[in-house]
N, C-alpha and C positions, 0 to 999 in steps of 0.2 A: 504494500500500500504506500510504503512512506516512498518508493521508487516510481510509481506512477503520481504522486502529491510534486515530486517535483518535475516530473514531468510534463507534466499540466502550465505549472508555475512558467517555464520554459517556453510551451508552444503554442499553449491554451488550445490542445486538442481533446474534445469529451474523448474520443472513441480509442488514447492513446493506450489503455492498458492493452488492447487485445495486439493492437498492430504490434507495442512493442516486446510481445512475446514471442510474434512471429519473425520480429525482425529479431532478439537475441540468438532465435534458432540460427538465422541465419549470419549472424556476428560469429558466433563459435564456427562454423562451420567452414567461414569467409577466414579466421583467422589461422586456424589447424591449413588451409589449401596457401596462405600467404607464406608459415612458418615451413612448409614442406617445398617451397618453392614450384608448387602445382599451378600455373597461369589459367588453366582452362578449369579446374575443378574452383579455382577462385571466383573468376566470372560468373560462374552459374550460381554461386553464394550470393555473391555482391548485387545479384540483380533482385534477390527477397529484402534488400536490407532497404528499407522505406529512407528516404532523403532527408527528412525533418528528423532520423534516430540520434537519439545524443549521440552516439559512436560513429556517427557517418564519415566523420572526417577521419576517424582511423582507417575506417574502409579505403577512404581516399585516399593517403599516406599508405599503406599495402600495398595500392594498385600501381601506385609511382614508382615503389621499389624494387616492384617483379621486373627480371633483367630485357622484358621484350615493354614495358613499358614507361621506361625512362626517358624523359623528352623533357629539355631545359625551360619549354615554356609554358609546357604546365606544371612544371616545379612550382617554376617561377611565380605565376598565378597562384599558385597554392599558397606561398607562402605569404603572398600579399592576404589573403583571404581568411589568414589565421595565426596571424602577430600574436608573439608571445606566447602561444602555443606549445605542449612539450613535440604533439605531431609535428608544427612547424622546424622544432630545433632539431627532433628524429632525422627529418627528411632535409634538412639545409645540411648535416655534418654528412650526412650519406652522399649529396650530390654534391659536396667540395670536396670528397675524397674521387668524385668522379670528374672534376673539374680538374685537382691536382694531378690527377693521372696522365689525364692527356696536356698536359701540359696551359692550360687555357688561364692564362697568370692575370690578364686584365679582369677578365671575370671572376677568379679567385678572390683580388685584392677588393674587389667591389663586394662581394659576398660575406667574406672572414669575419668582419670586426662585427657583424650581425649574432656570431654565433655564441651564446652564453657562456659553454663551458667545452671547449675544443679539446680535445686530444690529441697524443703526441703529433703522430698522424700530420696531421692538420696544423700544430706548428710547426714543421718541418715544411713542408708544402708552403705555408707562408713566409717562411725568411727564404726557399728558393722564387717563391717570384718576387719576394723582394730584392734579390739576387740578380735576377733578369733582369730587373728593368734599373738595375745600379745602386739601389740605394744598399749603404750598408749601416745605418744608424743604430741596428738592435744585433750588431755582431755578437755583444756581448749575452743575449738573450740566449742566441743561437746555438755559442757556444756550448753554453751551460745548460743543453740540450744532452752532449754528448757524456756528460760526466754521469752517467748510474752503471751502476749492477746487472742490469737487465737486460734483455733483448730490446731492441729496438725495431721498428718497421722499418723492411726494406727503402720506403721513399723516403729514409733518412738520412740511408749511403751516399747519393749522391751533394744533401747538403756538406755533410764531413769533407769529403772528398774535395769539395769546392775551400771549406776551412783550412783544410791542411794545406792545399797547395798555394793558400794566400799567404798562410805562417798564422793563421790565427788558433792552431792546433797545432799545437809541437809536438817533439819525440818525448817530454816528459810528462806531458796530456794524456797520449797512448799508455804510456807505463800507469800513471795514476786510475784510467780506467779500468785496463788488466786486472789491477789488484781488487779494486771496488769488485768486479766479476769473479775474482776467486774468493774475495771475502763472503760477497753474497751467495756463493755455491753454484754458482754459475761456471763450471769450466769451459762449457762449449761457448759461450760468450766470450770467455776469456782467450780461447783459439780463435776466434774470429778478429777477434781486436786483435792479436798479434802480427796477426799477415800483414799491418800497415807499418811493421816495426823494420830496419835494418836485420838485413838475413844473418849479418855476422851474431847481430844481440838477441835474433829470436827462438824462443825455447823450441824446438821440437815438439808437431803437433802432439804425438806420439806420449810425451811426459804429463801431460794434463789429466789422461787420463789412470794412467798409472800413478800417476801420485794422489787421485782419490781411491783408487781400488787399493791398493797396495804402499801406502805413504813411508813407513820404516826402511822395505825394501828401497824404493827413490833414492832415500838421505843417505845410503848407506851406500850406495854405487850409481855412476851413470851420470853425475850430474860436475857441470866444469864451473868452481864457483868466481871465476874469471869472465865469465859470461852473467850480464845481468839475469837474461830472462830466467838461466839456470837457481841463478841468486830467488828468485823470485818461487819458481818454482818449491826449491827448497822450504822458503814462508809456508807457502800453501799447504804444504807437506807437514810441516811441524805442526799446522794449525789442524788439519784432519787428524792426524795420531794423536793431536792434544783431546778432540773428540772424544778420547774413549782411555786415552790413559797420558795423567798426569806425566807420572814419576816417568816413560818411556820417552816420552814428549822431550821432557826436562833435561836427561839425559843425550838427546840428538841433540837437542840444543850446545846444551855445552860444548859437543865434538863440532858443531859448526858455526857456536860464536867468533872465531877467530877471523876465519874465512866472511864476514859478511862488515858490510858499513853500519859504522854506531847507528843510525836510523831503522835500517833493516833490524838489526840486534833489538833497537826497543820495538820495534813494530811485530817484531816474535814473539818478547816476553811479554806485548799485551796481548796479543792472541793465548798465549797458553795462560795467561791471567784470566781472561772471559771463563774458560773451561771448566778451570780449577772453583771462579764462583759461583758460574753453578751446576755446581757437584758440592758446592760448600765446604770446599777443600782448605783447611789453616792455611794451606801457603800462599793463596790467593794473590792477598795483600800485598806480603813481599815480592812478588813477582812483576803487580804493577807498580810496585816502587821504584823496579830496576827497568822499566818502560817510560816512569817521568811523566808529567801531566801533559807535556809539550810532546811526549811519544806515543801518544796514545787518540785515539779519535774521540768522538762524541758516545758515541754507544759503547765503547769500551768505558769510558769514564764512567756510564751509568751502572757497571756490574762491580768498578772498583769503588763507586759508594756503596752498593749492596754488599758487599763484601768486608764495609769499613766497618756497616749499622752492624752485622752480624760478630765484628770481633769489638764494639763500642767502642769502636777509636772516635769521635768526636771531630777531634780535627783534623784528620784526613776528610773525615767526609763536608766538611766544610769547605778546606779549599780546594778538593778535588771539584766539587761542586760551583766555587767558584771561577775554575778552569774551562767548563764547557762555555760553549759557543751562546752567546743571547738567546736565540732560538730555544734551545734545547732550558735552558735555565730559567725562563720564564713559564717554563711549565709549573702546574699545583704542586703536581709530584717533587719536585726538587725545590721549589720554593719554603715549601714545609720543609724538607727535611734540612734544609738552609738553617729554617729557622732554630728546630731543635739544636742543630749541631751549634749557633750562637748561643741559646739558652745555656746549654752543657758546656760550654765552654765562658760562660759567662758576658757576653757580650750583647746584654738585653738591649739595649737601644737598637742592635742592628735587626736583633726576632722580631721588636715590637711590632713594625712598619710592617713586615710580612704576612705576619698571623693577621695583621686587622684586614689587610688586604683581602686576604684569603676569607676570611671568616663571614665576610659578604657574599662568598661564592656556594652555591647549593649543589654542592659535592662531598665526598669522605673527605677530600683535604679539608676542606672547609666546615666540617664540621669537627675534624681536628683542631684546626688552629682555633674557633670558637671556643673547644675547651678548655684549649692554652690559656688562651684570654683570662675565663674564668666567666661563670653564668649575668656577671652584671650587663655586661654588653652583648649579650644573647637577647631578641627581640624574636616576639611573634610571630608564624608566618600568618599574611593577612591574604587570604582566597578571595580573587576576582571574582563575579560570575558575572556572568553575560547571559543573553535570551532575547527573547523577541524582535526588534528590529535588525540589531545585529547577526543573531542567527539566523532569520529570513533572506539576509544581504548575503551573507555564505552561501545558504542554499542554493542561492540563483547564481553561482560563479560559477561558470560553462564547465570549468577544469574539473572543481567538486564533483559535478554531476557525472562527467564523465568517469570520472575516480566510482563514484556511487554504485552505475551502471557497470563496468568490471567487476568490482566487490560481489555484487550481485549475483554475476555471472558464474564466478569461482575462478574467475581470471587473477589473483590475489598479487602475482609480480606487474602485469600492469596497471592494477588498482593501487598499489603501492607508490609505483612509478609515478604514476598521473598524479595521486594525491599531494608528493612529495612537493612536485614541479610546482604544482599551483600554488604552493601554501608559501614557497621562497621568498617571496619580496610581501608577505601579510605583515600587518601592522600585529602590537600585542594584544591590543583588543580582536580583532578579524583570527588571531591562532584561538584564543582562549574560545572563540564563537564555535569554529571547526571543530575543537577537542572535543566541547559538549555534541556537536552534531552526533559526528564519530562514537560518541559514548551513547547517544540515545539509539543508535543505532548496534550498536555491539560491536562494533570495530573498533575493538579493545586497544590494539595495537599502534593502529595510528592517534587515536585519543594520546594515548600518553607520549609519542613521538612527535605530536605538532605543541601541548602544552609543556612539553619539555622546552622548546623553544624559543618563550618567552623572554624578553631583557630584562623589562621595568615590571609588570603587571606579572601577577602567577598565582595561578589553583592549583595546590598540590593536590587537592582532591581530585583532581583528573589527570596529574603528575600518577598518583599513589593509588591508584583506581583499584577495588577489592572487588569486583566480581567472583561468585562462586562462596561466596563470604561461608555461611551457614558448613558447605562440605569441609571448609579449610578448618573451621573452628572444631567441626567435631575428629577430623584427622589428628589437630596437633593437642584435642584432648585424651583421644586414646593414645598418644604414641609418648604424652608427656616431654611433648616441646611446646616453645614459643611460637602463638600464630602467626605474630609482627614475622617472624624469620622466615615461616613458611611464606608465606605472603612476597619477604622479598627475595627470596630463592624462585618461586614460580613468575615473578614479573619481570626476574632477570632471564630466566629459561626459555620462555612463549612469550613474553606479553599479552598471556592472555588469550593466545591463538588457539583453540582447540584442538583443531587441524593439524598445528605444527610437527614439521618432520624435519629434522635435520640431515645432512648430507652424510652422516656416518649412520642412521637410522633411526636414533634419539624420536619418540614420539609422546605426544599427548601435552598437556599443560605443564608438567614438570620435567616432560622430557627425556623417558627411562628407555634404557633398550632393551630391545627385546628377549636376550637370556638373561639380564639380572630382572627384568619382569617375570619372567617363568622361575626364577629364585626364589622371589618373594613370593608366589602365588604357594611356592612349596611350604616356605616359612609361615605363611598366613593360614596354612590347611585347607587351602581354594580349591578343590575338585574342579574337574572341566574347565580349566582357564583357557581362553582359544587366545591366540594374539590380540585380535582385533577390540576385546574387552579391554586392551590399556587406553583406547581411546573414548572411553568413560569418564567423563569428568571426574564421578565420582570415585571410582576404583581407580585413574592416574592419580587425583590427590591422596587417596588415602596410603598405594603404595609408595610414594614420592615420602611422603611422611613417612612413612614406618621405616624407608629406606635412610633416608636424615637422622633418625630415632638411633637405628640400630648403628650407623658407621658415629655417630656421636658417642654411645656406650664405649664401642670399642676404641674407641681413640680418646680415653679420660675427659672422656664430658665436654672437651674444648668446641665452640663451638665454628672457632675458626677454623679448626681440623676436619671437620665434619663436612664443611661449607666446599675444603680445597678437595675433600676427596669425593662429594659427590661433582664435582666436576673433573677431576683428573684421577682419579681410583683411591681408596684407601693405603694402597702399599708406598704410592709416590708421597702421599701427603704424609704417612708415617718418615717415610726417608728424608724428607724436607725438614725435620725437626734434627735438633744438637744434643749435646748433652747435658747441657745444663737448661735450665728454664730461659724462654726468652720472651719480651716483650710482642708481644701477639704481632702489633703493627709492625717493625721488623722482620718476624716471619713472613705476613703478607707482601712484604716490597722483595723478599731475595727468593719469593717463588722462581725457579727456572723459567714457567712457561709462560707468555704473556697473556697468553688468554685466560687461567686461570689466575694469574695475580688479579687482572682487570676485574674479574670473575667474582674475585672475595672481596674486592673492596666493595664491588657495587652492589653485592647482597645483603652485605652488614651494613654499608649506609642508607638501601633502603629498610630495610629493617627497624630502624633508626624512625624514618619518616610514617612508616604503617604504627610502630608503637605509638606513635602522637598521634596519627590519627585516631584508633582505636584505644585512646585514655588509657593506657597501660601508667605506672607507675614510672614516670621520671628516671633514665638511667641513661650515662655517659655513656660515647661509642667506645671511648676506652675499656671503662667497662664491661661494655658487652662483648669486646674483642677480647678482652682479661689476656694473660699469661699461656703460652706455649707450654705445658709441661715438655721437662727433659725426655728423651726416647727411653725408653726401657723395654728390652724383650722384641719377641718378632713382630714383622706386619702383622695384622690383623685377617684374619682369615673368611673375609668378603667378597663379591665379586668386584674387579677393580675396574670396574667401567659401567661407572649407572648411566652415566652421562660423558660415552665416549668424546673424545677432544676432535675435534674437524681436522683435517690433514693441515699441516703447518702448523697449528697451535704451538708447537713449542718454539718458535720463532720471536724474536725481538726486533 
């Protein structure tokens, strides 16, 4: 109903509920013939889809795309016909990748600056026709194209190509990128970038790959360390064996400290510094000692302050921290721990400014440094609400509806997509309007993703959304947990999504996979448990809970432990603990993985927010982080992936 209400509003047609069922038929069927690249199965869709459909103009953007019906003038047309549009931006980045191909640089350069959010792609394309036609003003743009880790798109070769043989790419450019590609684990990147190097200094395609498979055998034979690329090679070498064994590492090292230049030498001992923290290995520290702040990068810096919090040195973690790069330092994450390490070391006037800074911000930092502060300067938070005129003025924004009609559909990545687009340039009032829409409608998800957004104005009541309230309540009264945690465990898992599945399998509101689901059904005495029952609201919360319940037991009640291993397994979060007791927040920052670090903070600071909402009893986040107890005894005998990690999670 509420889908034809605004439909209405939109076309003022009585008769639109029927047409546009018959035109959703044919939406899905128009979109499945667009994504399979079918021209002729598309047509015969597109001709059911009524012209006044809120989705038309997707149909239109489809039909431009198919490779037999691209024609610059009805792009062209198109785009004038639906400014501002995410179809219009779909369909501008697709036709200047068709415009840079062939070469067509006046119409490029006319086109480009239209497009909101370009990719590589696409600025590549524009500094060669700005190339063509002579200008060279954003050389330094261009450049600073070439410097990542990454593969790049072919149509980027030729700008390089153009760089190097001006001199605006040198031989110490290519070296700098190489390494960036070995760092990033990029070898066949790193082989490609070599071919532009002097044959006399370049490694041997052949060594790249061998010193990831085989890294100890490399160091040990084969390699002329009179030759840089070899020098180089050797790095990469030491940094894969660091992988997986310290002391083996440490040892190669020293046989080919001699052979390498002091820069190379610290640029090894911070690679085997990263490794050693985390593993949580004591010699961590000293290792990036003998690397120096100046031999060390930005994300190396950030494991030798994990590593400083974890042995409470104080003042390394201070001025290591004041070593990174502005960028990097301006983050919550190191502005806080700036600030502790001034506190700890006594230099309050330099914490003050930070913590207060912070303590305005509506995040776990911020709700750290608040505590720092101390409760006097802790304020209310005060909920906008919106309604009537302004939620009617949402309604009627073409983007919304379009967003509406996808959601609708079960289309959920372009209902996402669309929603996103349109809500970019809202004002705080026009988000806060969208959040309630999205919540009256049960699109839980974007609700709390648009009022998360806000600057000045904010409802955390639509931030902190508790649907499913009553299931949550009776979960974490049988299982003898906190419902504020369950609450911010499952809003950090689904948002609320029902549906939700993650790409390792993880399903339902809280997320469980499906053999520690058939676990619990055993632990619970469930007969007949089919898979499909975990997408139960009910029966997901209540095993999600029992699952929390139980890896809390076994990991001495902490509830920070409980939190890292239902996201990363019980055995890693037991391994993640010392031997002595440690400040909880400590543990959370020298997590290895970053998705679980991210993971634990933002569950315990929502936590934090659901308790106020639901009047619980007044308690600190330190508090409720409390103390790591010391390891003692084995892992826990659990299944270690309730909620397996996405491929890369252990990445920084």
């Amino acid at each position: 109903m509420f889908r034809a209400f605004c439909l209405a509003l939109l076309f003022a047609c009585v008769a639109l509920p029927a047409v546009a069922a018959s035109g959703d038929s044919a939406i899905l069927k128009a979109r499945q013939a667009w994504a399979a690249k079918q021209s002729k199965a598309f047509e015969r869709a597109a001709q059911d889809v009524p012209a006044h459909h809120v989705l038309a103009p997707y149909v239109e953007y489809w039909r431009l795309t198919l490779p037999t019906r691209n024609d610059d003038q009805r792009v062209a047309d198109f785009l004038v016909r639906y400014p501002g549009s995410r179809p219009a931006e779909l369909l501008r980045a697709d036709w200047l990748k068709t415009l840079g191909a062939r070469g067509d640089w006046a119409r490029y350069l006319a086109e480009y600056p239209r497009l909101e959010k370009p990719e590589t792609i696409h600025q590549c394309y524009a500094h060669r026709a700005e190339w063509a036609r002579g200008d060279r003003s954003r050389v330094r743009e261009a450049v600073a194209l070439w410097f990542t880790g990454r593969d790049l798109p072919s149509a980027c070769a030729p700008l390089f190509t153009q760089l190097m043989a001006a001199g605006f790419i040198n031989e110490e450019d290519v070296w700098r990128r190489l390494r960036l590609a070995l760092e990033a684990g990029n070898p066949g990147v790193a082989r490609s970038v070599a071919q532009t190097l002097p044959e006399s200094q370049r490694p041997a395609a052949a060594l790249f790959d061998r010193a990831t498979r085989t890294p100890a055998r490399v160091l040990q034979a084969g390699l002329d360390p009179a030759r840089r690329g070899d020098r180089e090679i050797a790095l990469y070498a030491l940094d894969r064996l660091a992988r997986s064994d310290s002391a083996q590492a440490a040892r190669a090292l020293a046989d080919w400290s001699p052979r390498l230049t002091d820069t190379e030498r610290s640029s090894a001992w911070a690679r085997l510094g990263v490794w050693a923290a985390r593993r949580h290995e004591a010699v961590a520290p000293a290792w990036f000692a003998r690397a120096g702040v100046q031999g060390t990068t930005d994300s190396q810096r950030e494991w030798w302050v994990r590593a400083a919090l974890r042995a409470g040195d104080w003042q390394t973690v201070g001025r290591v921290i004041d070593g990174m790069g502005d960028p990097l330092r301006a983050q919550p994450v190191w502005r806080y721990w700036r600030a502790r390490a001034a506190l700890a070391t006594g230099a309050r006037n330099t914490a003050l400014p930070l913590l207060l800074a912070l303590s305005r911000e509506h995040h776990y930092y911020g709700q750290l440094a608040q505590e720092e502060l101390g409760p006097v300067l802790g304020a209310p938070a005060v909920n906008t609400k919106t309604g009537g005129a302004d939620l009617d003025a949402v309604r009627r924004e073409p983007g919304i509806a379009r967003a509406m009609a996808f959601h609708e559909l079960g289309l959920r990545s372009d209902a996402n997509a669309e929603w996103n687009w349109t809500i970019r340039t809202f004002s705080d009032r026009q988000l806060l309007a969208a959040a309630e829409l999205a919540r009256r409608t049960e699109w839980y998800d974007r609700a709390i993703h648009t009022a998360e957004r806000t600057r000045e104005l904010h409802d955390f009541e639509l931030r902190f959304l508790a649907p499913y309230r009553e299931l949550a309540q009776q979960a974490a009264r049988d299982n003898g947990i906190d419902e504020a945690w369950v609450f911010g465990l499952m809003r950090q898992e689904s948002r609320f999504v029902n549906v939700a599945r993650s790409n390792v399998g993880a399903s339902g509101l809280m997320q469980i996979m499906p053999a520690t689901a058939r676990w619990i059904a055993g632990k619970l005495g469930i007969r007949g448990y089919r898979p499909a029952d975990i997408q139960d609201p009910a029966t997901n919360i209540r095993f999600g809970s029992y699952y929390l319940s139980h890896v809390q037991r076994t990991l001495d009640g902490s509830p920070v432990l409980a939190t890292a291993a239902y996201n990363a397994g019980p055995s890693r979060a037991q391994r993640w603990r010392d031997s002595r007791p440690m400040e909880a927040a400590v543990y959370i920052e020298s997590i290895p993985f970053a998705e679980t670090r991210d993971y634990v903070k933002k569950v315990m600071s929502n936590a934090m927010y659901y308790a106020a909402r639901f009047g619980q009893p007044s308690v600190l986040l330190k508090d409720r982080l409390g103390e790591v107890p010391a390891r003692a005894g084995a892992a826990p005998v659990v299944p270690d992936a309730a909620i397996a990690l996405e491929p890369g999670a252990d990445a920084d």
